[in-house]
N, C-alpha and C positions, 0 to 999 in steps of 0.2 A: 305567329301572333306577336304583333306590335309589345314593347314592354314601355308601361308608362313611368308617370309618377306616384301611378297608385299602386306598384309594384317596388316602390323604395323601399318599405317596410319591410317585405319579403327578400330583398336583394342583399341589404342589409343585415338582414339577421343570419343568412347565409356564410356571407363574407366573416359575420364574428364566428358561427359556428365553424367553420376553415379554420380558424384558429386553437379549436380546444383540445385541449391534451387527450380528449376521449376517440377513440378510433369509429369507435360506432355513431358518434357525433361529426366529428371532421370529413371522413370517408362518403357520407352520401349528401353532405355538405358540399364536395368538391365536384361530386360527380354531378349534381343538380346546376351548380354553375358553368361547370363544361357545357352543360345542355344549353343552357341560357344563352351560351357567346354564341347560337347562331340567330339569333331573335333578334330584328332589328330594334332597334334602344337599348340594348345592351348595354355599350359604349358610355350612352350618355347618363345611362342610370350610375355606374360607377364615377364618373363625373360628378355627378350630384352629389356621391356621398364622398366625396374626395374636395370638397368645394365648401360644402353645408357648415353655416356657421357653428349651428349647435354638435358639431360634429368635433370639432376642430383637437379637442382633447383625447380622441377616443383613435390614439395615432395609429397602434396595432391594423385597426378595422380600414382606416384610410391607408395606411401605408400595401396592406393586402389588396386595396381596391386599384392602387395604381400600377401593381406585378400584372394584375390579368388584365388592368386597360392596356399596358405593354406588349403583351402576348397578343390581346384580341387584333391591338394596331398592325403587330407583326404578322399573323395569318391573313386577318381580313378585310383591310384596308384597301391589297389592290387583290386583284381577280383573278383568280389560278385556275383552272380547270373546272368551271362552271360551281366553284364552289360558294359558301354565301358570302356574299361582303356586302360591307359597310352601303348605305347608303348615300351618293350626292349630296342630299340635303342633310343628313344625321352627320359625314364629313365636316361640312359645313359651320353647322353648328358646334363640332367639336374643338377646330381648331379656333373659333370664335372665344370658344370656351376657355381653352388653354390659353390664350393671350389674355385674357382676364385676369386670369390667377397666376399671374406674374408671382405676385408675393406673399408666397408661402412660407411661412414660418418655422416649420418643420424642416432639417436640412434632408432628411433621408426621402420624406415626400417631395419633396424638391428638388432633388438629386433625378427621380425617377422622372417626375413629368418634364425634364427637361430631356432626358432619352427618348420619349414619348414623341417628344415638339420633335427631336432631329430624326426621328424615324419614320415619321408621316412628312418631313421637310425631303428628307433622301429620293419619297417615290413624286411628292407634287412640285418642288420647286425647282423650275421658275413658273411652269406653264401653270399648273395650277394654284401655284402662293405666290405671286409676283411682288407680293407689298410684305412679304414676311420680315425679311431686314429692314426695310423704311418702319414698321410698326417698332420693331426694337427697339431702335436708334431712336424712334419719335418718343420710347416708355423710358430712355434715359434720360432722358430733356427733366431736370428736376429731382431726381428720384432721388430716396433716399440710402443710405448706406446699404440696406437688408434689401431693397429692391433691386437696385444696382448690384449687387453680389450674384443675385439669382437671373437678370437680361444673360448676366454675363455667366453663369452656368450653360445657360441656354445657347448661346452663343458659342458657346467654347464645343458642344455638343455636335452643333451644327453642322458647324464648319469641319471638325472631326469625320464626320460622319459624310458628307459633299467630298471630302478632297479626295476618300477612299473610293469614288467609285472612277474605273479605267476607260467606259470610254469617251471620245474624242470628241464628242459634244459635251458632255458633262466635265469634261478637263478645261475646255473654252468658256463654260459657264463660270469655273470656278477663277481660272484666272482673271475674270472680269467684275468677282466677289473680291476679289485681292486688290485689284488697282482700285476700286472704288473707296474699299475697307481698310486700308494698310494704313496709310496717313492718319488717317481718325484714330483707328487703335493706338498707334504708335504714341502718338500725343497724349492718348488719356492714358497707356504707362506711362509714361516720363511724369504728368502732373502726379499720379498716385505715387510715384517713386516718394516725391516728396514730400509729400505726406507721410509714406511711410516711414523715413529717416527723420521726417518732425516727431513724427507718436515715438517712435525708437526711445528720442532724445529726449521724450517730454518721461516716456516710463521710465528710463536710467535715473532721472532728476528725481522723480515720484519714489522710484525704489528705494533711494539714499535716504531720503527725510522719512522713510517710512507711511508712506500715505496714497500709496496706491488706490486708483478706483475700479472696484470691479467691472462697473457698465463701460469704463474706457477701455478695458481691457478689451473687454469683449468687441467692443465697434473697433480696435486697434486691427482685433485677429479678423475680421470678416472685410477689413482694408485688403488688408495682407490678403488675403486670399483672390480674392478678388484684383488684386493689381497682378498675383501670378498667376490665374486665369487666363489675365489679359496678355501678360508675358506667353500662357499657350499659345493664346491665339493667334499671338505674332509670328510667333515660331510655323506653325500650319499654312498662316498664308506664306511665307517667306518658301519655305520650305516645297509646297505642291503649285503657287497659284504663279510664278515667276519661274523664266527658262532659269533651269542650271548654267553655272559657268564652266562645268565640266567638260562641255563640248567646244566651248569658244574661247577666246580669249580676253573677251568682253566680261568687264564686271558687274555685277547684279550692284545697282544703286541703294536698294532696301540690306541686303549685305554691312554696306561699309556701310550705310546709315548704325544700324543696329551694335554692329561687333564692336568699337571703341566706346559705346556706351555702356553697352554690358561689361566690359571688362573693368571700367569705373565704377559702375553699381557692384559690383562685385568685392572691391577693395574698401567699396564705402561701408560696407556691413562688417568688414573683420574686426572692426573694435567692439561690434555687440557680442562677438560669438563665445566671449567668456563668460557673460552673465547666466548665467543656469536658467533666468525665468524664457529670456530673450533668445538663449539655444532650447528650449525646450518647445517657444513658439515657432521657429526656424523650423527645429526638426518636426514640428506637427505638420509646418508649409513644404516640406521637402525642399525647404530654398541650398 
């Protein structure tokens, strides 16, 4: 039996009981929503309460809702031994779904739906999400700092998750994600580089006169992060989507592009590394 919206409530109230410390409460809690994930709308009911504005506070219950849409995407999504999966059309709408909710405020719910996005990306794309990257790239055009941090969660996921698989079509796939994708990445590090060494400079200045702002702090670290994201992402394409030079004696162009600038970025940061605020946000970044 189909599970609608008029099963939110009940879905819901599930998912918080999953959380309570009482064994007699959580215990047939979990086992009631086991049953659920083979009910088509499953998926999208957890959606709902992972989305729902009036929700947005209540992170525990949403952050729960998005382990089991994980799990559910992982078993049921593609089709194993006549067992139930997802629907075409509930598919559909879910990946719909998920490109909507690009920007989530919660990092840990954000974190998750973006394993979500590269986990249903690993079984449909290209053949079934042919526009997945063009939507990304089209939801950075403007975006703001917290949006742009999380494409590029997404992103970093992805591709993560595309490079590992071996074989010889999907290696072709990806190296034609790479020559597409390298130049664009590449560029938007180098711009955030400089940003990032402007905010560096603007919070050393800030620190001295004593006037530090909180909220720039915060958009400083979600740069940072976000620019070494994108440093992942380089590294992945560079790394799986371009022949090695190990076998030839031909040098990888994306190589020498990369290595003399990183070794620059590199020297450009050791004057920050004694300030204790600016090693403290370093070492949050693992830079």
């Amino acid at each position: 039996m189909t599970l609608t919206a008029a099963d939110l409530p009940a879905i819901y109230q599930l998912l918080t009981n999953c959380l309570s410390g009482d064994v007699s409460v959580r215990k047939p809690a979990e086992s009631a929503v086991s049953q659920s994930e083979s009910r088509p709308g499953f998926c999208s009911c957890l959606m709902e309460v992972i989305t729902a504005k009036d929700l947005v506070g209540q992170v525990d219950v949403r952050l729960m809702a998005t382990v089991y849409l994980k799990n559910s995407v992982t078993r049921c999504w593609r089709s194993r031994n006549n067992a139930m999966t997802i629907s075409r059309e509930e598919k559909l709408h879910l990946k719909q779904k998920l490109l909507l909710h690009l920007r989530e405020e919660n990092y840990k719910v954000a974190n998750m739906l973006a394993v979500v996005i590269s986990k249903i990306a690993r079984i449909e794309y290209p053949k079934e999400w042919p526009d997945l990257f063009s939507v990304l790239a089209q939801q950075l055009q403007g975006a703001d700092v917290l949006s742009s941090h999380r494409i590029f969660m997404v992103l970093f996921r992805i591709l993560k998750e595309l490079s590992s698989k071996r074989l010889a079509v999907d290696q072709r796939n990806f190296a034609e994600i790479s020559s597409q994708f390298f130049d664009y990445s590449w560029h938007l590090w180098q711009s955030d580089l400089q940003r990032v060494l402007q905010g560096f400079a603007a919070l050393m200045q800030n620190l001295s006169s004593s006037t530090t702002d909180k909220k720039y702090q915060d958009e400083l670290y979600l740069v940072c992060e976000r620019w070494l994201l994108c440093l992942k992402m380089i590294r992945q394409l560079t790394i799986s989507g371009f022949p090695t030079d190990a076998r030839s004696l031909q040098a990888v162009r994306q190589v020498k592009d990369v290595s003399p600038v990183l070794l620059h970025t590199i020297q450009s940061f050791l004057p920050y590394c004694e300030n204790p605020l600016l090693s403290i946000l370093g070492a949050s970044l693992k830079l």
